[in-house]
FIKOLZA-1660 file (N, C-alpha, C; in steps of 0.1 Angstrom, whole numbers, plus 5000, padded with zeros to 4 digits):
% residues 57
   i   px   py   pz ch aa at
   1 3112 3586 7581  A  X  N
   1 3122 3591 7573  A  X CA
   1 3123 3606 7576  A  X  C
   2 3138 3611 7579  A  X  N
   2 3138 3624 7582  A  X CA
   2 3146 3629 7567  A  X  C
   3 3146 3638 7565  A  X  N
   3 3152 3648 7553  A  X CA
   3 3156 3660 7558  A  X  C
   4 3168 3662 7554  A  X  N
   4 3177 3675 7561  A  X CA
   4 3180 3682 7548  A  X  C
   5 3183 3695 7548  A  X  N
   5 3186 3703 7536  A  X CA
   5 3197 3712 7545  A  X  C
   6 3206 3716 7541  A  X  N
   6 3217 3723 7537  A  X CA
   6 3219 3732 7528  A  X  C
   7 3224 3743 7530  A  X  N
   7 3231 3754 7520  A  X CA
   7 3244 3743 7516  A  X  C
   8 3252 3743 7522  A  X  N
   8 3265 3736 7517  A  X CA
   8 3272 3723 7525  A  X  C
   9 3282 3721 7529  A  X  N
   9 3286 3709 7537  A  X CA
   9 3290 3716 7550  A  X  C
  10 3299 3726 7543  A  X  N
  10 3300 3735 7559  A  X CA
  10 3295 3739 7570  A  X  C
  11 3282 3741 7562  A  X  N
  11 3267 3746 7574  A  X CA
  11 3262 3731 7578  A  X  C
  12 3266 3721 7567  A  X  N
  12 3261 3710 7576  A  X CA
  12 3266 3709 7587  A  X  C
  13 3284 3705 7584  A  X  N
  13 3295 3703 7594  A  X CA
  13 3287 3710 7607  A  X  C
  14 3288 3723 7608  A  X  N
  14 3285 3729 7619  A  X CA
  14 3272 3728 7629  A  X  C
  15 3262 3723 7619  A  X  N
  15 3249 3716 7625  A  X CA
  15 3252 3703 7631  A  X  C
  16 3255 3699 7628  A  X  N
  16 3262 3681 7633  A  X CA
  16 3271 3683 7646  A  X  C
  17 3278 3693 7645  A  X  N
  17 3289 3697 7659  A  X CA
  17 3284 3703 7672  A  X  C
  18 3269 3712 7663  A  X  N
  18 3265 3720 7676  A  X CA
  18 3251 3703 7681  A  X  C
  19 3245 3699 7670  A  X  N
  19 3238 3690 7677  A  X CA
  19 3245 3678 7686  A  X  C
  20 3257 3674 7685  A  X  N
  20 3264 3661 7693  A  X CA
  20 3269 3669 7704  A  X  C
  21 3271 3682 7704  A  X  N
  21 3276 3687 7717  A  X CA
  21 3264 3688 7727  A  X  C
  22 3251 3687 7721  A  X  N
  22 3241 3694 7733  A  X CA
  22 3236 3677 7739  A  X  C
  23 3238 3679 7756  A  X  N
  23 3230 3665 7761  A  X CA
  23 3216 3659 7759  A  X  C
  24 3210 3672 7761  A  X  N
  24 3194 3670 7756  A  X CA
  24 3189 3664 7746  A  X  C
  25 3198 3668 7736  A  X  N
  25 3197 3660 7723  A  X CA
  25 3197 3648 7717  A  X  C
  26 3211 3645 7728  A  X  N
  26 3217 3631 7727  A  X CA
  26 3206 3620 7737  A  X  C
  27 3200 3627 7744  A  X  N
  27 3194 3621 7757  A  X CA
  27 3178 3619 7747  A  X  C
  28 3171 3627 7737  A  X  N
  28 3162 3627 7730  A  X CA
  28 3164 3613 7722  A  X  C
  29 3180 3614 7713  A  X  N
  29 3179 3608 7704  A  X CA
  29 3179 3589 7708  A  X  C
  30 3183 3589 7722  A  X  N
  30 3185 3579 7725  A  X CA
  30 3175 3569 7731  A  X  C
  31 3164 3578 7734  A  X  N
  31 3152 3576 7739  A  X CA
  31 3145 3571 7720  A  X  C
  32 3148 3578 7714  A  X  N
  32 3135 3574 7701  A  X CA
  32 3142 3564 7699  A  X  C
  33 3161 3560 7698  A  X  N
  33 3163 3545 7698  A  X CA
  33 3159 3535 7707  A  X  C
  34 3151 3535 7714  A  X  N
  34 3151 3527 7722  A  X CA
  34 3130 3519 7717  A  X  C
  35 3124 3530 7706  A  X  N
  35 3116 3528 7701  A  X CA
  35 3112 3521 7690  A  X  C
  36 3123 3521 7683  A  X  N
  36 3128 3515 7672  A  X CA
  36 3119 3497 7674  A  X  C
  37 3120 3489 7663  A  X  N
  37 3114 3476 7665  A  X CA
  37 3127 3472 7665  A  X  C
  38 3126 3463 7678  A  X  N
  38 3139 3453 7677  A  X CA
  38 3150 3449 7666  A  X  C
  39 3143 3442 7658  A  X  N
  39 3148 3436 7646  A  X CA
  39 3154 3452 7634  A  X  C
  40 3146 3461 7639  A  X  N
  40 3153 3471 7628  A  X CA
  40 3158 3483 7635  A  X  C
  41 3164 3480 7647  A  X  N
  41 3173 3491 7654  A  X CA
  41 3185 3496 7647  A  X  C
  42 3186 3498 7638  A  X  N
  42 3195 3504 7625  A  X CA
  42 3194 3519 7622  A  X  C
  43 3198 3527 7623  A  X  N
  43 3193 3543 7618  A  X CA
  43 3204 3543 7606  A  X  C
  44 3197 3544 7587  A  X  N
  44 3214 3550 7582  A  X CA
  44 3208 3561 7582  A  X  C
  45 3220 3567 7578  A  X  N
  45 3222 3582 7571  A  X CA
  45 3234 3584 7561  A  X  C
  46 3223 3587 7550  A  X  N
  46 3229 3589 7537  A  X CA
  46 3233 3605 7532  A  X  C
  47 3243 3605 7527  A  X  N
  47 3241 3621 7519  A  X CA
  47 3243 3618 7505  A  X  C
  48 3236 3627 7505  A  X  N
  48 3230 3634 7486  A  X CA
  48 3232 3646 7487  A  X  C
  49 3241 3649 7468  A  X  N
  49 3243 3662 7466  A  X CA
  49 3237 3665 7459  A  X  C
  50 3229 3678 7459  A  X  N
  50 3221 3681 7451  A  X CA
  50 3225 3691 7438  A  X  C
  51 3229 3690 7428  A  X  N
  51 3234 3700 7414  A  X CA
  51 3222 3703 7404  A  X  C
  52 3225 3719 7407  A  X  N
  52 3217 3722 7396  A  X CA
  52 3223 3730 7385  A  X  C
  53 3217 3727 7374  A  X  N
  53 3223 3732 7364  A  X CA
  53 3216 3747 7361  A  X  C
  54 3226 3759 7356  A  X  N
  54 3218 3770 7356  A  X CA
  54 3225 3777 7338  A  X  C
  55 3213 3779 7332  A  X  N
  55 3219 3783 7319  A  X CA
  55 3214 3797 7318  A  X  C
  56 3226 3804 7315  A  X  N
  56 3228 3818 7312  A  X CA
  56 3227 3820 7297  A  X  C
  57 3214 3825 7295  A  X  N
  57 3208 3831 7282  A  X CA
  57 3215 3842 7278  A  X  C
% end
């Protein structure tokens, strides 16, 4: 299980555009798929928003 944190969606966005553009990456990620167990060669990915509530005393 990997877990990613973000300031916002934006800085996501831009992490996701600069990692799909690089080959090495793509060439890494392709290789750990290929480790995966047969039967569960599935990767999801979910997003969650995190809210916090902040009370001004």
């Amino acid at each position: 299980m990997e877990i990613s944190k973000y300031r916002d969606e934006e800085e996501y966005q831009k992490s996701i555009d600069l990692i799909n553009k690089e080959k090495e990456i793509q060439e890494l990620f392709s290789a750990f798929q290929s480790l995966l167990v047969s039967e569960k060669q599935e990767i999801n990915e979910e997003n969650f928003l995190e809210k916090k509530l902040i009370n001004n005393f």
